[in-house]
TORKOL-4160 file (C-alpha; in steps of 0.2 Angstrom, whole numbers, padded with zeros to 4 digits, m for minus):
374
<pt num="1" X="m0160" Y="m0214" Z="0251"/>
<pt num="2" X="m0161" Y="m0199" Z="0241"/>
<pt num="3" X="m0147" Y="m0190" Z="0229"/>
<pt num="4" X="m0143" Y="m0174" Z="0227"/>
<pt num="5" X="m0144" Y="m0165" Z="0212"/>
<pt num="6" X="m0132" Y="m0154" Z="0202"/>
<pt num="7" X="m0137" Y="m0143" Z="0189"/>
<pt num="8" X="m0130" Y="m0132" Z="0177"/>
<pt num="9" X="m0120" Y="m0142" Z="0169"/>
<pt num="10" X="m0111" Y="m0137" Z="0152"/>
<pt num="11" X="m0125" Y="m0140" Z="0135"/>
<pt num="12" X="m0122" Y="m0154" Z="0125"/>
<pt num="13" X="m0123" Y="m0153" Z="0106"/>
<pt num="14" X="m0133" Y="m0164" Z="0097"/>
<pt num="15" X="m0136" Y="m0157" Z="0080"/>
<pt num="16" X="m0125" Y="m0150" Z="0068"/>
<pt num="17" X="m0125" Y="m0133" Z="0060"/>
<pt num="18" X="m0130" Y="m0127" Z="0042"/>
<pt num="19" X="m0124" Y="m0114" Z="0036"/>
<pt num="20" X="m0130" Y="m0106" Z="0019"/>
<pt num="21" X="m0121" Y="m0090" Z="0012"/>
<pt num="22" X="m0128" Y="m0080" Z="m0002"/>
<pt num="23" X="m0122" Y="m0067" Z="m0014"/>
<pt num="24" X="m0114" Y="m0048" Z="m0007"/>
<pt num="25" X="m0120" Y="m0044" Z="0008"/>
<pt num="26" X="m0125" Y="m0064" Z="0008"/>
<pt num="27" X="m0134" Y="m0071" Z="0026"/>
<pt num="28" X="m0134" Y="m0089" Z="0030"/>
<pt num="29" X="m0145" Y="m0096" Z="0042"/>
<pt num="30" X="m0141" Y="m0111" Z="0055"/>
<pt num="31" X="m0153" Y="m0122" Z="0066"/>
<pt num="32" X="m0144" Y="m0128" Z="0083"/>
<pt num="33" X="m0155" Y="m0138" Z="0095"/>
<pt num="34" X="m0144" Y="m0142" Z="0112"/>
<pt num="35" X="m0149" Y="m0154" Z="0126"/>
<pt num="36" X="m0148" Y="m0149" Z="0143"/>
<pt num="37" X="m0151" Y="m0159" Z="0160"/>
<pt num="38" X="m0148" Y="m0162" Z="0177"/>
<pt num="39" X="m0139" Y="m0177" Z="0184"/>
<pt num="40" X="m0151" Y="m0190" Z="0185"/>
<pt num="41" X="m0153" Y="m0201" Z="0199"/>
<pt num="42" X="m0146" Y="m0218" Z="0197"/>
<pt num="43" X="m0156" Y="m0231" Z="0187"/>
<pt num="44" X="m0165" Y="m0213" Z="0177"/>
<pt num="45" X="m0162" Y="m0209" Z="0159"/>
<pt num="46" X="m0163" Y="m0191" Z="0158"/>
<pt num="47" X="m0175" Y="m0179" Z="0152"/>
<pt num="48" X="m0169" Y="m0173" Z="0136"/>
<pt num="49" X="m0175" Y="m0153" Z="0130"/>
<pt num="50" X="m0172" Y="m0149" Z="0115"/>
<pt num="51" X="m0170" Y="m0128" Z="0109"/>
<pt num="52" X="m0172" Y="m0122" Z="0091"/>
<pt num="53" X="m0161" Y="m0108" Z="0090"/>
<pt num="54" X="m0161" Y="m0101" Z="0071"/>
<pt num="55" X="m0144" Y="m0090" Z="0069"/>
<pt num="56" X="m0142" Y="m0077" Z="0054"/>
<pt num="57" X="m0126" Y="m0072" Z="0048"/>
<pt num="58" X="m0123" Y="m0056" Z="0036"/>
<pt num="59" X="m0108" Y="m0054" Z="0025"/>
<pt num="60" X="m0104" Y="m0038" Z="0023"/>
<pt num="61" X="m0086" Y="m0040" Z="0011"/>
<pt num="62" X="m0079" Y="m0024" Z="0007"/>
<pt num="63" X="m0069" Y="m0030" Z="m0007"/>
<pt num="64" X="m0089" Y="m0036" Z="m0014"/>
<pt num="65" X="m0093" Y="m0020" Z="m0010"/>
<pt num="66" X="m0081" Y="m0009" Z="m0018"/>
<pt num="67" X="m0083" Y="m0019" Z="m0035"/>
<pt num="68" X="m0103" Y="m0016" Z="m0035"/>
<pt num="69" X="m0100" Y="0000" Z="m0034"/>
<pt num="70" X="m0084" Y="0004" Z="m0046"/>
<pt num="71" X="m0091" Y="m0010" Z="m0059"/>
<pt num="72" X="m0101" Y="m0003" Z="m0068"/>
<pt num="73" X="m0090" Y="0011" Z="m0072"/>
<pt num="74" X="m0079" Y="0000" Z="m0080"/>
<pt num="75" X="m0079" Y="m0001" Z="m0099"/>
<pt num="76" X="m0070" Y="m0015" Z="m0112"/>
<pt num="77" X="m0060" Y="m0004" Z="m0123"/>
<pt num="78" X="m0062" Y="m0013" Z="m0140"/>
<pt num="79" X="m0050" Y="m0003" Z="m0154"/>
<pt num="80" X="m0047" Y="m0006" Z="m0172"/>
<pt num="81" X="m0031" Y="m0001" Z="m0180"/>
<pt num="82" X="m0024" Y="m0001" Z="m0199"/>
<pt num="83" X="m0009" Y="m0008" Z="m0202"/>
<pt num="84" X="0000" Y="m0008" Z="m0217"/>
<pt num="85" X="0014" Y="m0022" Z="m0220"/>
<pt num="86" X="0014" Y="m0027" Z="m0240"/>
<pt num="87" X="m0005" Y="m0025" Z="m0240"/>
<pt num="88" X="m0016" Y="m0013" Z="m0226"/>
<pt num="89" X="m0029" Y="m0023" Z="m0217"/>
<pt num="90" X="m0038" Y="m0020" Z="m0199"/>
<pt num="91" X="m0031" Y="m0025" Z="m0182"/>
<pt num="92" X="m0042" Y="m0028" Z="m0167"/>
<pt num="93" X="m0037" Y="m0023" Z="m0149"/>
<pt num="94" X="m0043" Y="m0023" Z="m0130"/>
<pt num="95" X="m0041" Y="m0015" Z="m0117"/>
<pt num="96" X="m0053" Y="m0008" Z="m0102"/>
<pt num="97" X="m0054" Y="0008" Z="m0095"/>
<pt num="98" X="m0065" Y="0018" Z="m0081"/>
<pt num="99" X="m0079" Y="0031" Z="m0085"/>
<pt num="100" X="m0074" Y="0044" Z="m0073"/>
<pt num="101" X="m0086" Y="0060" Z="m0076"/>
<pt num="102" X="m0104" Y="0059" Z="m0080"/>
<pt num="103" X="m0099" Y="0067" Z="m0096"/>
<pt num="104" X="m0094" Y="0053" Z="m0101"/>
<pt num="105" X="m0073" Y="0056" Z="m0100"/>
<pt num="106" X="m0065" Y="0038" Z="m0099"/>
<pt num="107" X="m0048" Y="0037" Z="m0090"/>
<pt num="108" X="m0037" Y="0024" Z="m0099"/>
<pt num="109" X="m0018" Y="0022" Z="m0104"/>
<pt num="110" X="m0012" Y="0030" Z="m0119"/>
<pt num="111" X="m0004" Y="0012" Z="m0127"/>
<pt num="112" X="m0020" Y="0005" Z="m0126"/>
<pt num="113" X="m0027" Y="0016" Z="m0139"/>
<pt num="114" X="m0012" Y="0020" Z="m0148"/>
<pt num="115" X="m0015" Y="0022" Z="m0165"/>
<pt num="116" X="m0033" Y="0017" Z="m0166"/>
<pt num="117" X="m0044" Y="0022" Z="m0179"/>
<pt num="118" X="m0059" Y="0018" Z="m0171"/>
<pt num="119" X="m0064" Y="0014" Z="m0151"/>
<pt num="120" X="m0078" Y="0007" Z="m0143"/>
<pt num="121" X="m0082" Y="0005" Z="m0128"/>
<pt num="122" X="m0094" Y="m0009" Z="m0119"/>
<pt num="123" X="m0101" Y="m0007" Z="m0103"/>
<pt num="124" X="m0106" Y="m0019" Z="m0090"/>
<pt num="125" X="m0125" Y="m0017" Z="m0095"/>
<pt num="126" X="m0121" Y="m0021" Z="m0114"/>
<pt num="127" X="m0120" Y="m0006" Z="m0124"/>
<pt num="128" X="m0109" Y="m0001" Z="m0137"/>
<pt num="129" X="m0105" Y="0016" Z="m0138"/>
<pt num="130" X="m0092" Y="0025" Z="m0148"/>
<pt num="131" X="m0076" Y="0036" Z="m0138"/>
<pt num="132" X="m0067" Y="0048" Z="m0146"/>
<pt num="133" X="m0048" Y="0052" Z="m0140"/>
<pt num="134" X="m0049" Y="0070" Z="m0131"/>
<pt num="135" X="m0033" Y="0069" Z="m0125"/>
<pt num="136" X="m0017" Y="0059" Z="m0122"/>
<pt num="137" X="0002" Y="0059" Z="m0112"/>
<pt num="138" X="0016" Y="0047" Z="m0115"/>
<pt num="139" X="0026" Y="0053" Z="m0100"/>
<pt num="140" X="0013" Y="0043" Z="m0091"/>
<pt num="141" X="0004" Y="0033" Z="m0102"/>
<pt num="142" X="m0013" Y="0037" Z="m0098"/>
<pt num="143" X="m0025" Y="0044" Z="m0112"/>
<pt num="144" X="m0043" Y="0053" Z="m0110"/>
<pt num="145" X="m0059" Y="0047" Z="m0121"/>
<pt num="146" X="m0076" Y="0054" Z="m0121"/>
<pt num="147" X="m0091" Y="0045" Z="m0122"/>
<pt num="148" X="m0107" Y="0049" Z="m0133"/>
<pt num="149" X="m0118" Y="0058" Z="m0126"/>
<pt num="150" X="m0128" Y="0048" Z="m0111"/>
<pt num="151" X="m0133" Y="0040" Z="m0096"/>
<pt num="152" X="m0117" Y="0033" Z="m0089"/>
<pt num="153" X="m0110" Y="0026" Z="m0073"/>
<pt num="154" X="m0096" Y="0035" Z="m0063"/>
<pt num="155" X="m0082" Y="0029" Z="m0052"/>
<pt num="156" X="m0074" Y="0039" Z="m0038"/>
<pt num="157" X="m0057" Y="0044" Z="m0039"/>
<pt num="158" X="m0049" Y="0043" Z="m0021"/>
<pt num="159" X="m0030" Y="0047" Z="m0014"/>
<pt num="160" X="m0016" Y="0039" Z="m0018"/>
<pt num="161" X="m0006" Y="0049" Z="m0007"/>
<pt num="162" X="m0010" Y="0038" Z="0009"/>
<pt num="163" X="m0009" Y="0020" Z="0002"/>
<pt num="164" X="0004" Y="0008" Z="0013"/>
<pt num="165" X="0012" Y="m0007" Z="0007"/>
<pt num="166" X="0000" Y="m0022" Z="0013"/>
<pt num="167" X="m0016" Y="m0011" Z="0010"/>
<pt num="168" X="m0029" Y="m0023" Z="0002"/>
<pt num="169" X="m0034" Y="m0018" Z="m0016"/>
<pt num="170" X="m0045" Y="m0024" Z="m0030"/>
<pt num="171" X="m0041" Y="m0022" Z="m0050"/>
<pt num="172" X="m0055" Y="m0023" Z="m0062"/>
<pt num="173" X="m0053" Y="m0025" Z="m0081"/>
<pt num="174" X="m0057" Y="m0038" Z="m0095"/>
<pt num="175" X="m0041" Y="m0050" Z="m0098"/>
<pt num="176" X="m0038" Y="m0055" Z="m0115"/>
<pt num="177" X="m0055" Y="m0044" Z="m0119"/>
<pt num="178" X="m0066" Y="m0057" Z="m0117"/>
<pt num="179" X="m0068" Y="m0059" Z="m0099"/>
<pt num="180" X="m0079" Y="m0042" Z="m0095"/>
<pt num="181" X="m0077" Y="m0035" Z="m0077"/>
<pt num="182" X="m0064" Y="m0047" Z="m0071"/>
<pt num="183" X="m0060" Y="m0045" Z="m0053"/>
<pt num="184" X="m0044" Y="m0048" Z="m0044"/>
<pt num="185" X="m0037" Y="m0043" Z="m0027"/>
<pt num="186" X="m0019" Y="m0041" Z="m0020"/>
<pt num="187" X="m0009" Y="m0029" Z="m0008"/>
<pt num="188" X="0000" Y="m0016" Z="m0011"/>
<pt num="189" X="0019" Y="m0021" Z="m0013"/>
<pt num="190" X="0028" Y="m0008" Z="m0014"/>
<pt num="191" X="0026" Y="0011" Z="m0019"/>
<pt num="192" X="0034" Y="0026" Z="m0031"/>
<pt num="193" X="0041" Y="0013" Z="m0043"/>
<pt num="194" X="0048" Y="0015" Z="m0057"/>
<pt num="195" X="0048" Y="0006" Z="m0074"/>
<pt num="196" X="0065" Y="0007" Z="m0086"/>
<pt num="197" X="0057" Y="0015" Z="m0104"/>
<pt num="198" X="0063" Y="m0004" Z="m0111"/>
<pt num="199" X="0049" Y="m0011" Z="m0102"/>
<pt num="200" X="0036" Y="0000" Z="m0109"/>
<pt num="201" X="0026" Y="0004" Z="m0123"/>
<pt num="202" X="0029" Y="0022" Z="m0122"/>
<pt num="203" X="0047" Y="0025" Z="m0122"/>
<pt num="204" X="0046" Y="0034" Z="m0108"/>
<pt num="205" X="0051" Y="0028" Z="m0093"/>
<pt num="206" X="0035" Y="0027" Z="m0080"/>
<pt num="207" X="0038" Y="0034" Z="m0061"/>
<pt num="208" X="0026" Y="0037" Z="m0046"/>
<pt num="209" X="0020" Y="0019" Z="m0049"/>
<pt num="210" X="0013" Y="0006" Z="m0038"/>
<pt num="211" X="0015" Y="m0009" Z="m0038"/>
<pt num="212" X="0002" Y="m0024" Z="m0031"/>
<pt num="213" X="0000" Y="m0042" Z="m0034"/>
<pt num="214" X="m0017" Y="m0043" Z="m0038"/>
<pt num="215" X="m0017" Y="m0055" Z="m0054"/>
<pt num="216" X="m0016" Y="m0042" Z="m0072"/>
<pt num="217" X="m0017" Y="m0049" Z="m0089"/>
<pt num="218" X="m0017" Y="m0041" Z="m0105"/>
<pt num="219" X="m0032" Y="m0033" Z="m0107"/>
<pt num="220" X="m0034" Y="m0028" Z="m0091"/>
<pt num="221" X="m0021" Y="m0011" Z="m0094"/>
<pt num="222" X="m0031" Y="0006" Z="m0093"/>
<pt num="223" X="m0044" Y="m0004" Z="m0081"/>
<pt num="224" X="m0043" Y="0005" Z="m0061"/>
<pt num="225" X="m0034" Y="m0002" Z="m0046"/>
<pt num="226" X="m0047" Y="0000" Z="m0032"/>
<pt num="227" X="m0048" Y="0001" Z="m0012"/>
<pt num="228" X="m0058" Y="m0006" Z="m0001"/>
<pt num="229" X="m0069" Y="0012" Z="0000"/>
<pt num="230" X="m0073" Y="0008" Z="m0019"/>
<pt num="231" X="m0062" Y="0022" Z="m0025"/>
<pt num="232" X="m0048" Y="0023" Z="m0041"/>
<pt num="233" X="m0030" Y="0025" Z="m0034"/>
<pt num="234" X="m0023" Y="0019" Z="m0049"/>
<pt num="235" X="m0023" Y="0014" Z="m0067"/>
<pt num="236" X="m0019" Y="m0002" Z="m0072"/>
<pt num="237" X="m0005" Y="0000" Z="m0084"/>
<pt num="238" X="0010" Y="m0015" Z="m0087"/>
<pt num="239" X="0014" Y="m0032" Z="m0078"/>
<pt num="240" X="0032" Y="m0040" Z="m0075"/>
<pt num="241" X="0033" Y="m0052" Z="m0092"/>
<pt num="242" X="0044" Y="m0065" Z="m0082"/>
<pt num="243" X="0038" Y="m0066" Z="m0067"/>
<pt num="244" X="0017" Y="m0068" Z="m0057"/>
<pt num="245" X="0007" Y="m0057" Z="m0049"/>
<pt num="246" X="0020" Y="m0043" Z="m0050"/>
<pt num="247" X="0007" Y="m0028" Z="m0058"/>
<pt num="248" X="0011" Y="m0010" Z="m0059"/>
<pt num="249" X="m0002" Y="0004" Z="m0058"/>
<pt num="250" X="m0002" Y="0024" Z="m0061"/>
<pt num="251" X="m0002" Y="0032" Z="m0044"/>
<pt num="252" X="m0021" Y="0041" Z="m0045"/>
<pt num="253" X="m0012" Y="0057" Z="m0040"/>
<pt num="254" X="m0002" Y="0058" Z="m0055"/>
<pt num="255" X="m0016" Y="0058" Z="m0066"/>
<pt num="256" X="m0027" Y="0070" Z="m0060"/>
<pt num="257" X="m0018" Y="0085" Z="m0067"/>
<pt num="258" X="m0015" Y="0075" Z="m0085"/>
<pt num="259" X="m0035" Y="0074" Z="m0085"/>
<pt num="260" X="m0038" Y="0091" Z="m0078"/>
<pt num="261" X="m0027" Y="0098" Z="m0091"/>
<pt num="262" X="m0033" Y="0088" Z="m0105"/>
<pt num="263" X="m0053" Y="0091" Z="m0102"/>
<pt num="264" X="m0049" Y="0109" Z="m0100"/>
<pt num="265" X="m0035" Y="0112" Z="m0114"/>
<pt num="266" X="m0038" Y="0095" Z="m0124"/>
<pt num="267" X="m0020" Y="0093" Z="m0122"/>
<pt num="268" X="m0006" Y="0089" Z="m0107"/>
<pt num="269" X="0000" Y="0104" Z="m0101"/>
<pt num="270" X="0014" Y="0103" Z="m0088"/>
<pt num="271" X="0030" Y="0108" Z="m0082"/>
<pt num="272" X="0047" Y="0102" Z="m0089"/>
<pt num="273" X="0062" Y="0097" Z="m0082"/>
<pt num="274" X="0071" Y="0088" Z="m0096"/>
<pt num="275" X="0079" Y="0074" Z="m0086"/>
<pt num="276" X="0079" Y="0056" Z="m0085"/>
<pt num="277" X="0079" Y="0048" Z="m0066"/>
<pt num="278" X="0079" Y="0033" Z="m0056"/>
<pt num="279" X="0070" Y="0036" Z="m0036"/>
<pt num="280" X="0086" Y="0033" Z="m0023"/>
<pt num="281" X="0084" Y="0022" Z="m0010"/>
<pt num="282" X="0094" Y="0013" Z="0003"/>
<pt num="283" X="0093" Y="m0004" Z="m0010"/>
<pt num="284" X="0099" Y="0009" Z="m0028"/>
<pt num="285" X="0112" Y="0018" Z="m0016"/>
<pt num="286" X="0120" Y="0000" Z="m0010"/>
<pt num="287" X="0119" Y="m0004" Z="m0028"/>
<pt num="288" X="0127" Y="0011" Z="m0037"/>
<pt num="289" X="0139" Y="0016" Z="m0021"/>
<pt num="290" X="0130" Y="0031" Z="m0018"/>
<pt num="291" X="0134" Y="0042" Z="m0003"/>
<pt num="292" X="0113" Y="0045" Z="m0001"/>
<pt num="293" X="0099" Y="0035" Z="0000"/>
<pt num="294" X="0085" Y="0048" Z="m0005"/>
<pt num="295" X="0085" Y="0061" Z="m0018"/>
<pt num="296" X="0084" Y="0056" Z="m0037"/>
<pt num="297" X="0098" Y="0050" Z="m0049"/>
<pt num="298" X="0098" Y="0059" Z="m0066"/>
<pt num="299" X="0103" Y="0041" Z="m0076"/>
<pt num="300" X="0097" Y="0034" Z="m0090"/>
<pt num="301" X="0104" Y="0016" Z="m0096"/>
<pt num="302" X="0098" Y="0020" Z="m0115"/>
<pt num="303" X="0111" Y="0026" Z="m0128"/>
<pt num="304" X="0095" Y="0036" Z="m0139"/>
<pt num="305" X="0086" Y="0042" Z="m0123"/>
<pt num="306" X="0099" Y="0054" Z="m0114"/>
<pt num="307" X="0098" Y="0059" Z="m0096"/>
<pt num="308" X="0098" Y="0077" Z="m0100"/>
<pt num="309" X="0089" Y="0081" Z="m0114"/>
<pt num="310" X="0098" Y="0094" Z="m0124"/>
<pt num="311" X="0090" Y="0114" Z="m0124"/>
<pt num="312" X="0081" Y="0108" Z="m0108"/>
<pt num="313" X="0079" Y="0119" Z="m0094"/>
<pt num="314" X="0088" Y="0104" Z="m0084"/>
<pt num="315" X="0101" Y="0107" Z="m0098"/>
<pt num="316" X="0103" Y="0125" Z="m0098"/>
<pt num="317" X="0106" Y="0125" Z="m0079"/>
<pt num="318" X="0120" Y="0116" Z="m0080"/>
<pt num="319" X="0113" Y="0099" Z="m0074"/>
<pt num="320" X="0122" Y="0081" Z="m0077"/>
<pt num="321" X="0118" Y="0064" Z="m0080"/>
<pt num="322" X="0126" Y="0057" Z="m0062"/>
<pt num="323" X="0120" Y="0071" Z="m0052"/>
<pt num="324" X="0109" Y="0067" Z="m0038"/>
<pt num="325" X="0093" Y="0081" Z="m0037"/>
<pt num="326" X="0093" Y="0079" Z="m0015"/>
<pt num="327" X="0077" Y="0094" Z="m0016"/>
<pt num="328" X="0067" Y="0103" Z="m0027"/>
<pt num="329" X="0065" Y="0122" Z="m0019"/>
<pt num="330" X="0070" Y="0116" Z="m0002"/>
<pt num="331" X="0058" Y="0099" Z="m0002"/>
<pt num="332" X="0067" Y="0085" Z="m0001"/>
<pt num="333" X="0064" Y="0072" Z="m0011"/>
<pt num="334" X="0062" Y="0055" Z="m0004"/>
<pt num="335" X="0049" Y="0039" Z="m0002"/>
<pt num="336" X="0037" Y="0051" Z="0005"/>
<pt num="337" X="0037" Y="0065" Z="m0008"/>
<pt num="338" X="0043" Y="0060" Z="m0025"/>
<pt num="339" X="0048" Y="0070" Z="m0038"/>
<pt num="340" X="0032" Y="0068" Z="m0049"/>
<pt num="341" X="0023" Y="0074" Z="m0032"/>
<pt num="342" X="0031" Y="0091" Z="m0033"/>
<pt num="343" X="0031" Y="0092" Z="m0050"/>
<pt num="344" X="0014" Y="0091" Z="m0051"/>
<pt num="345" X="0012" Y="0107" Z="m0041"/>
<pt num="346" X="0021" Y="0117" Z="m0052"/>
<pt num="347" X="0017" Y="0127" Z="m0066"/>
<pt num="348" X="0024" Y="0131" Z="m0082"/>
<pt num="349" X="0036" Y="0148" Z="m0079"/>
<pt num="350" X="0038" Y="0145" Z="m0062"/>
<pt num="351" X="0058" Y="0146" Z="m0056"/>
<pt num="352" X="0064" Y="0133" Z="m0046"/>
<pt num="353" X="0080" Y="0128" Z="m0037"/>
<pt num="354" X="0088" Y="0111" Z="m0038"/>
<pt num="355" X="0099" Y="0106" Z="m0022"/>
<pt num="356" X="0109" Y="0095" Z="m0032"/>
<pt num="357" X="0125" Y="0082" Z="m0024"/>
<pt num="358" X="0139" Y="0082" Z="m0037"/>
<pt num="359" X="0155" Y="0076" Z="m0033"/>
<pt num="360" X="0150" Y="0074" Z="m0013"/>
<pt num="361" X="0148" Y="0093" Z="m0013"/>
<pt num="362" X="0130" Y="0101" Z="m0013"/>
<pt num="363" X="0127" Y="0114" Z="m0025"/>
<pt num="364" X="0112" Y="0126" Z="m0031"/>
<pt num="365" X="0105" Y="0125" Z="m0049"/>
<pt num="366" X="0091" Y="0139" Z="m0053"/>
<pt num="367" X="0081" Y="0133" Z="m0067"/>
<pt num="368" X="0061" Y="0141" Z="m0076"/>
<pt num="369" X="0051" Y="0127" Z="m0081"/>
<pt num="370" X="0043" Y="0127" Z="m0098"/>
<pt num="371" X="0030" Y="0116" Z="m0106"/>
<pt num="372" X="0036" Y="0100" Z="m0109"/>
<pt num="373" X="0036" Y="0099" Z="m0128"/>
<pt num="374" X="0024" Y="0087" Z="m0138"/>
């Protein structure tokens, strides 16, 4: 009697896989040999063929990627400062930086070279080369250096305009200076922070700032916050003292005029409001009671560091320390445009109008910028 047959019937299995990955862009390679067979009749063992099928897998990572291509642009910032306390002797300091223009400008924070008397920079191939301060802005804590003259790497700075909370980026830097090109990656948490001038080294408070939770550590400040294109949005710059992987970096956007302006000038030449703010939003508003929940809040929580300063054009215009700035010559201000982001349109001499909230009424204050003063 004889049996039918049934065929295609599922593969079995009967090797296992091997998979090898390698470096950026990395391929593995796997050899899976499957068995396949009919039904056998009864009393049969069945015929058994075996396939070799090689599989290749490449890895293309972008967050690899994006630190080949900004690495090497990225410098250890090694300073030397004297300080005198009963008897003058030489203190050492780190910090990192990024080599923006092939003539050799270095984009880092101002605190990291404050004071120095002499910086060298290492790059990732090992050389040492001496940088000399062009220029430097305590309203945003970044400095400019310039390299001797030579053959040097340069990073891309991107947009920081379009970044989203959850966007994937990547911080490169040299924690505690000894651990050169350092990578670390994160989100975005939040955007258009803004850290109180006790909690940094400037005395300034620090605005237009984002923050991520990729891991920062001393050393790393000047160092750039990248995406996943390979481009700077931002510089490294402080990190929450009592709490983890709560960083905050210098919106890219906002530095672009403090370098234009100092590699053209040698100095920070910008427009002046004379005010000290806090960004409102629906959480400050709950907070402080306040009948908005977008707009700026002219505060200022230190005694020596006023809201308004005195003889500034805020000051001459009438403006006041609980005032909330709603627009700056009818553009609103809010978590979409930020005062920095206006501000940094503007020009010395140019006359602007505040729409400003006071005692639940709106009211018009015409002001003329003028440089901020050194």
């Amino acid at each position: 009697m004889q049996h039918a047959q049934r065929s295609c019937l599922p593969l079995a299995v009967v090797a296992a896989l091997s998979l090898i990955v390698g470096g950026a862009g990395g391929a593995g390679a796997a050899t899976l040999i499957a068995a396949s067979w009919n039904r056998p009749t009864a009393g049969e063992r069945p015929p058994v063929a075996q396939v070799n099928v090689t599989l290749r897998l490449n890895e293309e990572s972008a967050v690899i990627q994006a630190a080949e291509r900004v690495g090497p642009a990225v410098v250890t910032l090694q300073t030397s400062t004297r300080v005198s306390f009963y008897r003058s002797f030489e203190v050492s300091g780190f910090g990192s930086g990024v080599i923006f223009d092939q003539r050799g400008y270095v984009l880092t924070n101002k605190h990291v070279i404050e004071g120095a008397r002499q910086i060298i920079a290492i790059l990732s191939d090992g050389r040492r080369v001496e940088a000399t301060l062009v220029g430097r802005d305590p309203l945003t804590d970044l400095a400019v250096l310039q390299l001797a003259p030579g053959d040097y790497p340069v990073a891309e700075l991107g947009d920081s305009s379009d970044l989203k909370p959850g966007q994937l980026v990547i911080a490169i830097g040299s924690p505690l200076g000894s651990y050169q090109n350092s990578v670390t990656t994160g989100v975005v948490s939040a955007l258009n922070r803004t850290i109180e001038a006790d909690q940094t080294n400037s005395g300034e408070a620090l605005h237009d700032l984002i923050q991520a939770d990729a891991a920062i550590n001393p050393g790393n400040s000047g160092g750039p916050l990248v995406n996943s294109l390979g481009q700077v949005i931002g510089i490294n710059t402080v990190i929450a003292s009592r709490a983890q992987n709560i960083g905050f970096a210098i919106a890219i956007n906002s530095a672009k005029p403090v370098v234009q302006s100092v590699i053209e000038t040698g100095r920070v030449v910008r427009p002046w409001l004379g005010i000290r703010y806090l960004p409102n939003n629906q959480q400050l508003a709950a907070l402080q009671g306040l009948p908005v929940d977008y707009g700026v809040l002219v505060y200022s929580d230190t005694p020596r560091l006023p809201a308004v300063e005195p003889n500034s054009p805020a000051a001459r215009a009438g403006l006041r320390a609980g005032d909330i700035i709603l627009a700056i010559n009818g553009q609103r201000l809010d978590a979409r445009r930020s005062l920095a982001d206006v501000m940094q349109k503007l020009r010395v001499g140019d006359q602007v109008t505040l729409t400003v909230l006071r005692d639940g009424r709106e009211i018009p204050l015409t002001l003329t910028l003028v440089e901020r003063p050194t």
